[in-house]
N, C-alpha and C positions, 0 to 999 in steps of 0.2 A: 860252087853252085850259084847260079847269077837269080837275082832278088827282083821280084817284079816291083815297080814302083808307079805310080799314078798321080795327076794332081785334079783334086775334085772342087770345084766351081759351087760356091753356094748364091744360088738363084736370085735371092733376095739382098744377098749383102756383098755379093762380089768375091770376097774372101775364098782364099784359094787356100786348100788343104794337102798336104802332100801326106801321102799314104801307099807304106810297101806292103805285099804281099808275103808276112816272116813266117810265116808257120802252116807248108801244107797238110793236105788232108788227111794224108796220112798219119804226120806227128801226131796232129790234134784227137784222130780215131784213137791212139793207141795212149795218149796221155789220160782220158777220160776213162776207155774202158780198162786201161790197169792202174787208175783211182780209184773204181768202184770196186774191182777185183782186190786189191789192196784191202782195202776194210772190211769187206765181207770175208778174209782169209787173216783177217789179225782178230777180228769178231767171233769164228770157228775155233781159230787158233788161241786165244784165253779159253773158250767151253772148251780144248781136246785137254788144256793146260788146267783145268781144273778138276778133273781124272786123278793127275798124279800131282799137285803142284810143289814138285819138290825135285831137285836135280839131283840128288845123291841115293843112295840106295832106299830101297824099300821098307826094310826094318833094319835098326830102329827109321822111321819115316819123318822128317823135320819139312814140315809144309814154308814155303817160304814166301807164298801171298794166297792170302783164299779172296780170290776173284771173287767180285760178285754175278751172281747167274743175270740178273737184269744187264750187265754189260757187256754179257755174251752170245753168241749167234748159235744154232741146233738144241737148246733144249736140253742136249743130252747128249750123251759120247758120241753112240754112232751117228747121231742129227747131223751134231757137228765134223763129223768124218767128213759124211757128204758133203757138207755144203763146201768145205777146205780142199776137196779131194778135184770139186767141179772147176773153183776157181782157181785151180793150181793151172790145170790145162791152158784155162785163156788168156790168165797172168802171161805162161810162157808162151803161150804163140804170140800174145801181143809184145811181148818182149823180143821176141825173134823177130816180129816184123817193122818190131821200132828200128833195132841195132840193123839189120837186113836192110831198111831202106836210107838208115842216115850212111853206111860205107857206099851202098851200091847208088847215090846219087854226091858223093860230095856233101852233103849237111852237115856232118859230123864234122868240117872243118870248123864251123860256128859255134859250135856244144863245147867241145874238145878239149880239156883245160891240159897246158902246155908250162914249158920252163918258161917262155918269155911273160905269162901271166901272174907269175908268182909274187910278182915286184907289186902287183896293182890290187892285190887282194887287201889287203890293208888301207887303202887309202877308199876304196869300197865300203869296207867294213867300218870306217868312221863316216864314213857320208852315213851310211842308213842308221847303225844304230845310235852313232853321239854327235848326229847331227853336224856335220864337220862339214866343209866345200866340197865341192861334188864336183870330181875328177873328168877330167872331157870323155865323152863316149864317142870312138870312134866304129863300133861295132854292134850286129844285133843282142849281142852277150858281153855282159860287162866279164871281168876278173872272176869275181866273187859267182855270181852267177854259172860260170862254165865249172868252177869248182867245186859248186852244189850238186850243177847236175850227172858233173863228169863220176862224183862220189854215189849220188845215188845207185847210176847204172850199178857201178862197182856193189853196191850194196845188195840189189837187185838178183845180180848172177849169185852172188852166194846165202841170197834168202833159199836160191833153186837150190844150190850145191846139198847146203848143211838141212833144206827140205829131204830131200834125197836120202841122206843120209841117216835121217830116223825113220823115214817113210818105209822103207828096206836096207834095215840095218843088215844083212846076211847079203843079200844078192848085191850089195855097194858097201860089205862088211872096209874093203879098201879104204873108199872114202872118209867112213868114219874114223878109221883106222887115221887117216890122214888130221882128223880134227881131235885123237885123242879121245877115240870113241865113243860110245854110243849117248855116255850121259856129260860129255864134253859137248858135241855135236849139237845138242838139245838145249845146253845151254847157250850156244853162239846162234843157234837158232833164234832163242828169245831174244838175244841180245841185239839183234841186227833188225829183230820185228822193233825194239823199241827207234833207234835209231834210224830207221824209217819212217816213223812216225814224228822224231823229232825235226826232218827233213821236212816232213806234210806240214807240221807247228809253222817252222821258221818262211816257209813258203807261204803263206794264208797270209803271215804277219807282214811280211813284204810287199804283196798285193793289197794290202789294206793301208799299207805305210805309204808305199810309193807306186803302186803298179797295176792302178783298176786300166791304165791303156791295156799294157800286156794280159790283164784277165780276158777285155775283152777280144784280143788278139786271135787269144787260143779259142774264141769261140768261133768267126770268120773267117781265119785266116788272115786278114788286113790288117795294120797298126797305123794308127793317126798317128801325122807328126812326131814320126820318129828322131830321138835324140839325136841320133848314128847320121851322117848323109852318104846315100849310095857314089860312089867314086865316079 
């Protein structure tokens, strides 16, 4: 997918800016509204989770964190049904229309973490967190980066999967069957909500460290003075 570039002219000082076009409108739509979707369905999902908070049988009943209700979204079981059940919907169509438009336009070659990026994740992972040299960028996606976001998708489809699978344990009895059922499935459930979140964490913390350009990237579409030069 070929990247638009421009260079913009400041009026009063001459100074010439170059700036690509990295993230259409699309990405940008579907990055914000399955962010908000996201928390308002881990917010529901602690209230459904504190119903039963416990993954093993009912009696005897060993609760394994009592949430607190101020940290929770609905109120109340069924509250929180709804709000979980609404945001499920547009989680996955925005997810079908993320994955949908980065195969059907080529993006997804940019995203897409690969054997040849395997070697540069490391040398990433000391630039930002232990402050180390900072590896040349030849790309809109570092190493580290296509492997964040390649992991999250991953993480994404089977937030859906093992959703599914408690959601209608009997009519995708399979499914859960496939996770070691019902109160297996429940568990990799929570477990993939935290992990998602720890994604959201390390993301905030990167933008705050290194990458108020790229926050505001995602807001425009545009990125000043990118690292990467177009070929």
């Amino acid at each position: 997918m070929a990247t638009r570039a421009i260079a913009i002219e400041d009026a009063k000082t001459g100074e010439v800016t170059e700036a690509v076009y990295e993230h259409p409108f699309i990405i940008r739509f579907c990055h914000w509204v399955n962010a908000i979707s996201l928390f308002v369905m881990v917010g529901s999902g602690l209230q459904i989770f504190r119903a039963f908070p416990s993954f093993g049988a009912k009696i005897p009943q060993k609760d394994l964190i009592n949430w607190p209700r101020s940290l929770a979204l609905g109120g109340w079981l069924g509250g929180a049904l709804q709000w979980h059940l609404t945001f499920m919907w547009i989680y996955i169509a925005t997810g079908l229309l993320y994955l949908g438009y980065q195969v059907f336009s080529g993006h997804y070659k940019q995203v897409l973490f690969s054997r040849r990026d395997v070697s540069g994740v490391w040398p990433m992972v000391r630039h930002y967190f232990f402050f180390g040299p900072k590896p040349p960028v030849r790309e809109a996606y570092n190493p580290l980066q296509k492997h964040a976001y390649t992991s999250a998708i991953v993480l994404g489809v089977l937030s859906v999967l093992t959703g599914f699978a408690i959601w209608k344990p009997v009519q995708f009895s399979w499914l859960a069957g496939l996770m070691g059922g019902f109160h297996w499935a429940r568990l990799w459930h929570f477990v993939i909500m935290w992990a998602l979140l720890a994604f959201v964490f390390g993301h905030l913390v990167m933008v705050v460290l290194h990458g108020w350009n790229n926050f505001v990237s995602m807001l425009s579409g545009w990125k000043k003075n990118p690292e990467y030069r177009l070929e």
